[in-house]
DRENLO-849077 format. One record per residue (C-alpha): x, y, z. Coordinates in steps of 0.02 Angstrom, whole numbers, plus 50000, padded with zeros to 5 digits. Example, Ala and Ser with C-alpha at 12.3 -4.5 7.8 and 13.67 -1.06 7.14 Angstrom:
REM DRENLO-849077
site east=50615&north=49775&up=50390 $
site east=50684&north=49947&up=50357 $
REM end
This chain:
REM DRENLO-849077
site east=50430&north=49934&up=48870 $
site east=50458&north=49742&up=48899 $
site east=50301&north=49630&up=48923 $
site east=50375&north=49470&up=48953 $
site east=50366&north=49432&up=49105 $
site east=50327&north=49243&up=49206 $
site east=50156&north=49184&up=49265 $
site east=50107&north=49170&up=49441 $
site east=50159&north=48985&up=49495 $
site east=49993&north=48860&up=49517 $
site east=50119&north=48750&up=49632 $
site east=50089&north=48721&up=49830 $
site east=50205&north=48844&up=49953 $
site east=50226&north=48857&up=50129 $
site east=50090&north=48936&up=50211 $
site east=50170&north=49066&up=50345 $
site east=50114&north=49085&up=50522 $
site east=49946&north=49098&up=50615 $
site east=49844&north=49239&up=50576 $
site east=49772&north=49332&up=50704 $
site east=49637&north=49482&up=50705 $
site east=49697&north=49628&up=50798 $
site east=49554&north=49759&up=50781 $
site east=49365&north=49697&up=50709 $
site east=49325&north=49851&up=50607 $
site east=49225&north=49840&up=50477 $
site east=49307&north=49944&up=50344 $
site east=49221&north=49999&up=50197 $
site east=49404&north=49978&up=50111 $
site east=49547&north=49962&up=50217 $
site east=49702&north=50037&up=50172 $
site east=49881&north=50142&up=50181 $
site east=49978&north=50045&up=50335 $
site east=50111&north=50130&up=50403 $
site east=50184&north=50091&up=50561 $
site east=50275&north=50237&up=50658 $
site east=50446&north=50183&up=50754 $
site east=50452&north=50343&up=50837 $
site east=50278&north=50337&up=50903 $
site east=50284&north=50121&up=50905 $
site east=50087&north=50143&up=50831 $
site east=50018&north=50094&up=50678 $
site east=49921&north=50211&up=50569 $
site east=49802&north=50152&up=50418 $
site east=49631&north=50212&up=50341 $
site east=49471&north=50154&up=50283 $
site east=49455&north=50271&up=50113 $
site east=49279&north=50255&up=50068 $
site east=49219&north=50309&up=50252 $
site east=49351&north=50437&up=50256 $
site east=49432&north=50368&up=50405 $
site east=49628&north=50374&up=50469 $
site east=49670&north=50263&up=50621 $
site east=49790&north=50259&up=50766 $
site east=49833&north=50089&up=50864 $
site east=49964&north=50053&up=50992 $
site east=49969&north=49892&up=51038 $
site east=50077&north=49912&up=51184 $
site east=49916&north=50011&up=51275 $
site east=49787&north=49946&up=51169 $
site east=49743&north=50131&up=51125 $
site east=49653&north=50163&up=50987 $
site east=49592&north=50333&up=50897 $
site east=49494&north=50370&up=50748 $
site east=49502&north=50533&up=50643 $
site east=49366&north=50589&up=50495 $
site east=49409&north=50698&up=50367 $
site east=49286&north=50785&up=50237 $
site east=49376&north=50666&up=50093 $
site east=49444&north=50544&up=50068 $
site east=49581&north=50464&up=50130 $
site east=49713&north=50343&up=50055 $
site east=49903&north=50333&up=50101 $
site east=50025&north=50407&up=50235 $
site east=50186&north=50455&up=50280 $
site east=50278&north=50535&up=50428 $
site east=50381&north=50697&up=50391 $
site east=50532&north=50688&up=50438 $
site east=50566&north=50884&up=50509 $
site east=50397&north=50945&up=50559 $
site east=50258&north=50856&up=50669 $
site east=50114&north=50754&up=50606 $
site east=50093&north=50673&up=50416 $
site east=50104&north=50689&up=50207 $
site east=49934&north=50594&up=50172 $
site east=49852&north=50584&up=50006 $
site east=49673&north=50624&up=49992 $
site east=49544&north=50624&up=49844 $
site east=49660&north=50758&up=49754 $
site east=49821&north=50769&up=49782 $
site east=49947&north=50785&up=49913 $
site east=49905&north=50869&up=50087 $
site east=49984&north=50894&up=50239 $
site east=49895&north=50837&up=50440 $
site east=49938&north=50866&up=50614 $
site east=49851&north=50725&up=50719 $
site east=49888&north=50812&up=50889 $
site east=49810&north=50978&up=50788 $
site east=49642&north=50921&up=50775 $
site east=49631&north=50991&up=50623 $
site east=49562&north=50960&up=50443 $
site east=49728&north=50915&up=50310 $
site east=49812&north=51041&up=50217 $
site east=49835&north=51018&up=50030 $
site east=50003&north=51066&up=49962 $
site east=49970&north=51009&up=49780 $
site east=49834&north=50933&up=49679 $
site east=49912&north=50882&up=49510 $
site east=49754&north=50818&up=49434 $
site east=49602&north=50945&up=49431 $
site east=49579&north=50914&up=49257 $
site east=49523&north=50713&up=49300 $
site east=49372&north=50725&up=49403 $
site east=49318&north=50535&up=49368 $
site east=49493&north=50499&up=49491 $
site east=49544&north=50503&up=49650 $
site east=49728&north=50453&up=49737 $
site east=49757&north=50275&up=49801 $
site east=49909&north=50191&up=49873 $
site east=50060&north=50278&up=49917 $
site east=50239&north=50292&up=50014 $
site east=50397&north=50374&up=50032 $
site east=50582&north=50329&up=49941 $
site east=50737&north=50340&up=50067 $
site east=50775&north=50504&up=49991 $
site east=50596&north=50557&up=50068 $
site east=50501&north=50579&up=49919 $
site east=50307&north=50514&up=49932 $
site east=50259&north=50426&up=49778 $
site east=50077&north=50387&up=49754 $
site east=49936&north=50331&up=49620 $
site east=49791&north=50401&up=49553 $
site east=49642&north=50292&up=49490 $
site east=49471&north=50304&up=49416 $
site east=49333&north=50301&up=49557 $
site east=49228&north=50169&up=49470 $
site east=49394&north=50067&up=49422 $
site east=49361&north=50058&up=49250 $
site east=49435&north=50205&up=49156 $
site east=49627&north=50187&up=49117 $
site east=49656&north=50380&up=49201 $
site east=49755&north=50349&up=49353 $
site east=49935&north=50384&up=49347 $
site east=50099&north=50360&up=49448 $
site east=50174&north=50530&up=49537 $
site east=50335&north=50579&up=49634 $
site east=50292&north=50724&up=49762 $
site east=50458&north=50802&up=49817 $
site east=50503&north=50882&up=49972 $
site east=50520&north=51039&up=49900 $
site east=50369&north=51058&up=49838 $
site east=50382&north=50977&up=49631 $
site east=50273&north=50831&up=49551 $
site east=50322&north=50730&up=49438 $
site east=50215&north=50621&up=49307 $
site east=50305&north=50453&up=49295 $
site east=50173&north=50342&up=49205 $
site east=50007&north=50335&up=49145 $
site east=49855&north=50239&up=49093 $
site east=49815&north=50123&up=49238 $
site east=49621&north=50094&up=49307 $
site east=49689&north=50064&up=49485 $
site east=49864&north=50088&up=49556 $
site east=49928&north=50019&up=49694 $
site east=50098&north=50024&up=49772 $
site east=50238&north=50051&up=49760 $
site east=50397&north=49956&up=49854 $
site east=50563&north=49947&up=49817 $
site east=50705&north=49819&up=49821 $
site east=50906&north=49827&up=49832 $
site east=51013&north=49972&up=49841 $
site east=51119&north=50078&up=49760 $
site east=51143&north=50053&up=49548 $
site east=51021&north=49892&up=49582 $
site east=50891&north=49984&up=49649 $
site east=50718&north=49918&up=49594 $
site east=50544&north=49997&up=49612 $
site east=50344&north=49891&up=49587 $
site east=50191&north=49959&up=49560 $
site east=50034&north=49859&up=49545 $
site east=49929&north=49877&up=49394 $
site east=49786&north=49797&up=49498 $
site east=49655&north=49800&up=49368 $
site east=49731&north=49714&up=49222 $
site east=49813&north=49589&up=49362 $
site east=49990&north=49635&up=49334 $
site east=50146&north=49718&up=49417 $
site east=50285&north=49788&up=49336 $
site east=50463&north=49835&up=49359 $
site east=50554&north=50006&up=49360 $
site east=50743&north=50041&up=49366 $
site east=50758&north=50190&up=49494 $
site east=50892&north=50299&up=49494 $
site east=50903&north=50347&up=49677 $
site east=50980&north=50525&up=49676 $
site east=50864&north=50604&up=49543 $
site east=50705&north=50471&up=49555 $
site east=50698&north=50444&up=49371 $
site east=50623&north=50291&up=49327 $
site east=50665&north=50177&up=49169 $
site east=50649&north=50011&up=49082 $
site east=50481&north=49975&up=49130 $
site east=50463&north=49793&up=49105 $
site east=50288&north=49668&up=49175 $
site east=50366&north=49605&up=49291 $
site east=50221&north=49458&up=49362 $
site east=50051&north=49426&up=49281 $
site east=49922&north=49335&up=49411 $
site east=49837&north=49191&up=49406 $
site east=49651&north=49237&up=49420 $
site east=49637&north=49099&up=49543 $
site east=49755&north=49226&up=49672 $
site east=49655&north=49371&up=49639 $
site east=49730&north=49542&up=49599 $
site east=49902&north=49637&up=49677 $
site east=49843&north=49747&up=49794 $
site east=49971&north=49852&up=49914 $
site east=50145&north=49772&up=49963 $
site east=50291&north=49809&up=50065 $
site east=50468&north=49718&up=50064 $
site east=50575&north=49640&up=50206 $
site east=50745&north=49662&up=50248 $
site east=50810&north=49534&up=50127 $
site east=50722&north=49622&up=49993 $
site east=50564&north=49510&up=49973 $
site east=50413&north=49563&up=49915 $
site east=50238&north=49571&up=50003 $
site east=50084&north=49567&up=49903 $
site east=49898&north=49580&up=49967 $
site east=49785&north=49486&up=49860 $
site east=49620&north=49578&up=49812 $
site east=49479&north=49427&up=49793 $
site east=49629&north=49301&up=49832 $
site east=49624&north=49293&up=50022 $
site east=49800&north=49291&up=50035 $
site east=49965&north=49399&up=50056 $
site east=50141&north=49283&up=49950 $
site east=50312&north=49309&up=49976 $
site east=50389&north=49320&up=49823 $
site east=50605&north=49327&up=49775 $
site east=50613&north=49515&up=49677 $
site east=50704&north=49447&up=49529 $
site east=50629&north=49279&up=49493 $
site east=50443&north=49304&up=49544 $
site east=50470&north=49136&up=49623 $
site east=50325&north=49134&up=49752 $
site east=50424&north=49081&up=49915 $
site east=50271&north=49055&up=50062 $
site east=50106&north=49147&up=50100 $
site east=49983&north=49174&up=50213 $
site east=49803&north=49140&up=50203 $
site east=49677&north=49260&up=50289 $
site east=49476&north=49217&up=50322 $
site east=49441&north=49359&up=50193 $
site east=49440&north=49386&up=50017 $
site east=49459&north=49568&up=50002 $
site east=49659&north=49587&up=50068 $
site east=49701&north=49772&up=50016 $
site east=49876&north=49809&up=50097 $
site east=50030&north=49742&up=50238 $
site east=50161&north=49828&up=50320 $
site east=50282&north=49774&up=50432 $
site east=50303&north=49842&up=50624 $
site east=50311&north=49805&up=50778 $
site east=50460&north=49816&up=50915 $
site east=50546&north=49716&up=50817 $
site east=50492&north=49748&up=50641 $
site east=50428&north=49555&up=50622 $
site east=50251&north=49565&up=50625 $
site east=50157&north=49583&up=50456 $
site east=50003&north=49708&up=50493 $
site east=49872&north=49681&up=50331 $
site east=49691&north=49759&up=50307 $
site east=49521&north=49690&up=50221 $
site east=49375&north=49758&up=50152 $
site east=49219&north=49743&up=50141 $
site east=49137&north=49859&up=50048 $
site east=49068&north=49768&up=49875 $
site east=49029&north=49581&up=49962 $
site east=48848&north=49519&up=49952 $
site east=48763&north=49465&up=50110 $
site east=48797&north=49312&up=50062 $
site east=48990&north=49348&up=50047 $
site east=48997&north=49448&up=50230 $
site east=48892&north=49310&up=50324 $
site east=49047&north=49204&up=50262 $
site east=49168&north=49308&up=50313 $
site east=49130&north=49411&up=50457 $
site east=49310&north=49473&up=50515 $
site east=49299&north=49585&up=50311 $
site east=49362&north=49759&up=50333 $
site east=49468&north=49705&up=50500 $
site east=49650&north=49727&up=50532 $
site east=49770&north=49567&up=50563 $
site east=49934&north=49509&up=50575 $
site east=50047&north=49362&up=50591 $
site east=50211&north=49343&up=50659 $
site east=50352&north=49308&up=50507 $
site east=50538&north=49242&up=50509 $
site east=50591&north=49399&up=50415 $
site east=50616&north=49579&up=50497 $
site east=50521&north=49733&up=50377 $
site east=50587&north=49885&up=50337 $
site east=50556&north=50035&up=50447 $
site east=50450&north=50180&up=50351 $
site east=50525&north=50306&up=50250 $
site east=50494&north=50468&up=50322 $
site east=50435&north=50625&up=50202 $
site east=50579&north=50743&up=50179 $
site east=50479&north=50888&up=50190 $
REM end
């Protein structure tokens, strides 16, 4: 594996749009957008309370679901109702119109019971690809996985405190995959091969200036930019997916940004979550919109979800 990589950029960049809040929760730790173009709602969770959400902003409805776990990432399925979500152990399977508790279809990690899953998302060959991560974010025992459709798990990497991620950039031979390393402050680089979903020459890809926090979720645009949340950095960046080169961002009145998604009609407004589990009083009289959903309007289109082939 590579480890050169460049340096987050201590240089001024355009700051993008006007932030606005679009639903004052107070999430213990916000998480696992997704917005849903055949529904035209947007689904995320708060994992610590155990919490998946529903919002469409067309009728302002909103609903809330609790599950006995928790709750971290989310993808449609492409030929069955309802969701692939990733709770505490592994990969399960939930109906929201069922009213029922998830289903797990594979836990690939009973033998860690310091961890539990993180960040996730589907490939467009519908395989969900998630993290694993120790519970006090300290121990180096999470690990990167590829659930297929057809029921396998793969093992792709290893040793990380806290993943989060991944996205992917370009097409074809040039396709690229990220996946945060959010405790050591770094995100690296895969080669994907998109027919099989073997990954190779891992290389760091960014290491962050302390001053901007730590990589949190992301998501990329149309053009192939990337979309980090910054964990104690306030902030999501734009960044070009070969160069790094940080290309605008957009400040938030909270420090804990966890995740963003694009959605929308149009696929141009960038949904991002907070937390606020961990702040001090101190911190949460400062910042009293922590653990609420926002978004700002971009000049970019997203990417529409890739649905779960299963």
């Amino acid at each position: 594996m590579s480890t050169a990589a460049p340096q987050a950029a201590a240089f001024s960049v355009p700051t993008i749009g006007t932030v606005r809040c679009v639903q004052a929760l107070e999430s213990e730790l916000g998480e696992g957008l997704m917005w849903s173009v055949r529904e035209q709602a947007l689904y995320w969770v708060d994992i610590l309370a155990r919490h998946l959400h529903r919002w469409d902003p067309a009728s302002n409805g909103y609903r809330r679901w609790t599950f006995a776990e928790e709750i971290s990432a989310l993808a449609e399925r492409a030929h069955a109702p309802g969701l692939i979500v990733t709770l505490r152990r592994g990969f399960a399977l939930f109906d929201p119109a069922a009213d029922e508790q998830p289903r797990y279809v594979h836990q690939p990690e009973m033998e860690r019971a310091g961890n539990r899953f993180n960040d996730g998302k589907c490939d467009a060959q519908g395989r969900f690809w998630a993290g694993s991560m120790d519970f006090a974010c300290e121990a180096p025992t999470g690990a990167l996985y590829r659930y297929d459709p057809d029921g396998r798990c793969t093992r792709h990497d290893d040793g990380f405190a806290v993943t989060n991620g991944p996205t992917w950039s370009g097409t074809g031979q040039g396709l690229t995959m990220y996946f945060n390393d959010t405790v050591q402050g770094c995100t690296y680089r895969y080669d994907t091969d998109p027919a099989t979903g073997t990954l190779t020459n891992k290389m760091l890809w960014m290491r962050w200036l302390p001053e901007d926090g730590v990589p949190d979720g992301m998501t990329t645009d149309a053009q192939g930019r990337l979309w980090i949340a910054h964990w104690g950095g306030s902030c999501v960046t734009c960044h070009d997916p070969v160069t790094g080169a940080e290309l605008g961002r957009v400040a938030l009145p909270v420090s804990q940004v966890t995740n963003c998604a694009f959605g929308g009609a149009d696929l141009r407004t960038l949904f991002i979550t907070s937390a606020r589990g961990g702040l001090t009083p101190a911190q949460l009289a400062a910042e009293p919109l922590a653990g609420a959903l926002f978004a700002v309007s971009v000049d970019s289109a997203g990417l529409p979800a890739h649905l779960f082939g299963g």
